[in-house]
C-alpha positions as CSV (number, residue, x, y, z in Angstrom):
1,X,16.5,-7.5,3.9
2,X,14.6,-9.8,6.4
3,X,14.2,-13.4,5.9
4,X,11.3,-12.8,7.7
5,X,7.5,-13.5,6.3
6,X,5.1,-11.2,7.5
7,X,2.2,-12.1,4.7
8,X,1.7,-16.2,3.4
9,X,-1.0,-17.2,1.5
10,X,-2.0,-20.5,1.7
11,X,-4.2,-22.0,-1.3
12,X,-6.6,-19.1,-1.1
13,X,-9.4,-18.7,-3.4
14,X,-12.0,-16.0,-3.3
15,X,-15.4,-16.0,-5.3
16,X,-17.8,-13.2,-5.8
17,X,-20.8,-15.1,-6.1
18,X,-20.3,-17.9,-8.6
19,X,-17.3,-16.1,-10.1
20,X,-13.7,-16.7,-8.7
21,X,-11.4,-13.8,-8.5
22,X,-8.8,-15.9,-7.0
23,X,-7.7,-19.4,-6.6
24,X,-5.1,-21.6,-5.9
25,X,-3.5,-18.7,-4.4
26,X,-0.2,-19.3,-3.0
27,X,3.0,-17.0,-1.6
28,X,4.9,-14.6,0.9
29,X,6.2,-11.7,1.2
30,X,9.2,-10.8,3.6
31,X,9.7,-7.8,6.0
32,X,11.1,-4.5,5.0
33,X,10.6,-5.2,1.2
34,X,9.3,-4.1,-1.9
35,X,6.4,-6.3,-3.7
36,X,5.0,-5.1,-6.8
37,X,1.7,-7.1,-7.9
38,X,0.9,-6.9,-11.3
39,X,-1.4,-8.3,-13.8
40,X,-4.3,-7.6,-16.4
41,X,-7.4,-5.4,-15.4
42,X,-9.5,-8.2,-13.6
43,X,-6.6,-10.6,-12.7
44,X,-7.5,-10.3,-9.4
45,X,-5.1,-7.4,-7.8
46,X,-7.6,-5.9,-6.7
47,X,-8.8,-8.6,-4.8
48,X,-5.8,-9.2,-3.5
49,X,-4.9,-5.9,-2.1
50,X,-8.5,-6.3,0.0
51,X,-7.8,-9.6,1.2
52,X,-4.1,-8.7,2.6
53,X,-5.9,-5.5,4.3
54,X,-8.8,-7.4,5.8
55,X,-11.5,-6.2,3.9
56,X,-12.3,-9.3,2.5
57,X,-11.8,-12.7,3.9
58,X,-10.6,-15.6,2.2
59,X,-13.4,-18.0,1.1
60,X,-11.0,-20.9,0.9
61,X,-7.1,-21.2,2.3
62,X,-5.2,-19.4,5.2
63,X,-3.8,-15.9,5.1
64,X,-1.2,-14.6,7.5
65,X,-0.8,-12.4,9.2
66,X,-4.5,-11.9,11.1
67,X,-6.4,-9.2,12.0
68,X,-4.4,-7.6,14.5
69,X,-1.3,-6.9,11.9
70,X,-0.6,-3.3,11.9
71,X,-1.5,-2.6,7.8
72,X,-1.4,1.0,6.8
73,X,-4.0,0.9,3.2
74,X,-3.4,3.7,0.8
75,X,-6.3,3.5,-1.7
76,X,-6.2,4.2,-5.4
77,X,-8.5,7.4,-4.7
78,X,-9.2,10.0,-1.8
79,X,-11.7,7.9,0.5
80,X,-12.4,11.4,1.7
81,X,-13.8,14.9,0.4
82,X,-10.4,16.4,-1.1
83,X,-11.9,19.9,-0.3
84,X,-12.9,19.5,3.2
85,X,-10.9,22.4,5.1
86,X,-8.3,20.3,6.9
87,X,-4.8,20.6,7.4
88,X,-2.2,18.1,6.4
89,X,-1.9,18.0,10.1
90,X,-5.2,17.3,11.2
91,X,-5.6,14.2,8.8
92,X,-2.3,12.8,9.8
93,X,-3.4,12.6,13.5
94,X,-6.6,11.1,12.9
95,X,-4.0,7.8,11.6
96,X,-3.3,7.6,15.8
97,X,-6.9,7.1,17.0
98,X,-8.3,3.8,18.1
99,X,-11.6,2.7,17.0
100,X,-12.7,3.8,20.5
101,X,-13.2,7.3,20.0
102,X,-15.3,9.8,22.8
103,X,-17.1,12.5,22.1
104,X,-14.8,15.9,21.9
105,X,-11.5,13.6,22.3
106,X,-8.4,15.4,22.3
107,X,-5.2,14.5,20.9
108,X,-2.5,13.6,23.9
109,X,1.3,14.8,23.3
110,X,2.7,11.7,21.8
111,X,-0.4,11.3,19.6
112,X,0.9,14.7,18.4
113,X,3.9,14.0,18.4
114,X,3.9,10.7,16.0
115,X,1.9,12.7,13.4
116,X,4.7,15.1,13.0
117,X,7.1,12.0,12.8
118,X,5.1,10.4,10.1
119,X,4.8,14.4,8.5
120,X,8.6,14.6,8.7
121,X,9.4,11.4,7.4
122,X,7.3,11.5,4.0
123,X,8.9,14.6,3.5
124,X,6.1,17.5,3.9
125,X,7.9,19.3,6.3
126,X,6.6,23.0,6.5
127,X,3.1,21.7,4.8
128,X,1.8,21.1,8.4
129,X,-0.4,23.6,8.4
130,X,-1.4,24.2,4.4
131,X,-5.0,22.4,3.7
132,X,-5.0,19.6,2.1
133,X,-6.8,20.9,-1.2
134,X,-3.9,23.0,-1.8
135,X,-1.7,20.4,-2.4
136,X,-0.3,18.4,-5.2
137,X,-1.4,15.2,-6.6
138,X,2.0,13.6,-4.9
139,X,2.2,15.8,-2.1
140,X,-1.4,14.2,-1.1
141,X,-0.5,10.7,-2.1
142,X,2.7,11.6,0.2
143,X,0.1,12.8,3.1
144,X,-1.9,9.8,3.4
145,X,1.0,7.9,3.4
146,X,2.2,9.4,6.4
147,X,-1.8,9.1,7.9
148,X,-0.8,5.1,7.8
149,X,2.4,5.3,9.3
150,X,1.0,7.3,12.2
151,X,-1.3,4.4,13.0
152,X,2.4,2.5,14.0
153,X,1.7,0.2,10.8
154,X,4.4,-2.0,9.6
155,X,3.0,-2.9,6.5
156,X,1.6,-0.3,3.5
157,X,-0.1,-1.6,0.9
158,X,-0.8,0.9,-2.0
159,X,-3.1,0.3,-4.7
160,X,-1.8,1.8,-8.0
161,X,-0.1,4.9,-6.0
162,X,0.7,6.1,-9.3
163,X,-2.4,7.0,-10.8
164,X,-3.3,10.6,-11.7
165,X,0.4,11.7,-11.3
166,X,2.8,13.4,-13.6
167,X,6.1,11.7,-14.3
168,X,8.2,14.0,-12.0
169,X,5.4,12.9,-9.2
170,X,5.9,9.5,-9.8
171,X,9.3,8.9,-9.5
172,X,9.5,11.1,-6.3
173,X,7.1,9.0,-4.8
174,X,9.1,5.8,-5.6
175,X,12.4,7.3,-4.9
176,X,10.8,8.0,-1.1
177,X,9.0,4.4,-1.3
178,X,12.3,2.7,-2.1
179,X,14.0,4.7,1.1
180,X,10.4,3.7,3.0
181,X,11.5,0.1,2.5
182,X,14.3,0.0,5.2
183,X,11.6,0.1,8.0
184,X,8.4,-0.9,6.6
185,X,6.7,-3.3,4.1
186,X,5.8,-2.6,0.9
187,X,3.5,-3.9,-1.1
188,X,2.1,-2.1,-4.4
189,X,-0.2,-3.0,-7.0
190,X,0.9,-1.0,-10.4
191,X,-0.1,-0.9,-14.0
192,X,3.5,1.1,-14.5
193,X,5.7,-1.4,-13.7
194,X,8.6,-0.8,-15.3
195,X,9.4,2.3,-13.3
196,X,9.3,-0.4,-10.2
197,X,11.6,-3.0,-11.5
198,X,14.4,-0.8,-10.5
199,X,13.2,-0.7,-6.8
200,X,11.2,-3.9,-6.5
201,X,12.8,-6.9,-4.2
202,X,10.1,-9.5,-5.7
203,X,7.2,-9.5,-8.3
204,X,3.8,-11.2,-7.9
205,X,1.9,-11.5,-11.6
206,X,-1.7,-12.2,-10.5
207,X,-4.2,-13.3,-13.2
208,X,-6.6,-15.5,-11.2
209,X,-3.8,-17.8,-9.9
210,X,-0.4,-16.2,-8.5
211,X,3.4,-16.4,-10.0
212,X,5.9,-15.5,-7.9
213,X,9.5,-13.9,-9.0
214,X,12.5,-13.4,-7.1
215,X,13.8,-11.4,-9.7
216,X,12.2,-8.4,-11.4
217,X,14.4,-9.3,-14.4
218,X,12.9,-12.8,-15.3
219,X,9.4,-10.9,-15.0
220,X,10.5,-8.5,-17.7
221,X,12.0,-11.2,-19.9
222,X,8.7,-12.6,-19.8
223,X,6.9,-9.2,-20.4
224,X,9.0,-9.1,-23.6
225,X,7.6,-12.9,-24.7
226,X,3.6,-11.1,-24.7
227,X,2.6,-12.2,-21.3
228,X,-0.2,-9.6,-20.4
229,X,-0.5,-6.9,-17.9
């Protein structure tokens, strides 16, 4: 484990309209680790999860690191048509293009070559080819996980990876997550946390302010005193 920080927020509050999601905001997280955020349903993860990805921007405090970070973003659902014909392949390479894309661009060699990297390394080898509608709930999850890590991202933040899968599903996809760990940052934002307390490093509980927890265990003997998720 790094004692590096590759994420600090700085007294950041965020307010939609006259309503604050977040304030008072205030932690890190440290490279090649395993951050679970939890909290209730309008705490304020999901707010979060936008601002560490840059989809939002912080109306008051700092956050680090800027725009340039490479951040893989996994979302909660498909952002894209699930039954669109296109092979696990062909959506992992569209991870390595810039945002300068020409007309009929073709893919160079290492282009090709990092999508069957990121393929190999989420552990769908021989699914290359098979369209991405005839996979699994985790096999997909496991595919647009390796569409960040194509993009050379050191960071993947997941927002509730877990949803819609069976239990078998689940804990394959933290078992890979927890290997994942070694070379890349994780952060994930989970209802289920109790299956992630055996592979978290640290614990954020986010209801509109942020509690930080070195230790998974302390979180859990607080979980047991009624705090709410």
């Amino acid at each position: 484990m790094s004692n590096k920080n590759v994420i600090i927020f700085d007294d950041v509050r965020y307010c939609y309209g006259e309503v604050c999601a977040i304030q008072n905001v205030s932690f890190s997280i440290k490279e090649k680790t395993l951050t679970v955020l939890i909290g209730p349903n309008g705490g304020g993860k999901s707010t979060i999860i936008k601002l560490i990805t840059g989809l939002l921007k912080p109306g008051k405090g700092n956050i680090v690191p800027e725009e340039s970070a490479a951040i893989g973003y996994v979302a909660q659902n498909p952002w894209f048509d699930v039954t669109f014909p296109m092979t696990v392949n062909d959506m992992v390479l569209t991870g390595t293009l810039n945002h300068k894309v020409k007309l009929y661009n073709k893919y160079t060699q290492p282009q090709k070559q990092k999508a069957l990297d990121a393929i190999e390394l989420v552990g769908l080898n021989g699914f290359e080819n098979r369209e991405i509608s005839q996979l699994s709930g985790g096999q997909l999850k496991r595919a647009v996980i390796a569409r960040a890590l194509s993009s050379n991202a050191e960071i993947i933040v997941l927002d509730e990876p877990d949803s819609s899968l069976d239990a078998k599903s689940t804990q394959e996809l933290y078992e890979f997550l927890n290997q994942l760990k070694k070379d890349k940052t994780i952060i994930i934002a989970s209802h289920h946390i109790h299956n992630l307390f055996d592979i978290a490093d640290s614990v954020i509980y986010i209801n509109n302010e942020a509690q930080e927890y070195a230790s998974p265990i302390e979180l859990e003997e607080k979980l047991k005193g009624g705090m709410a998720i």
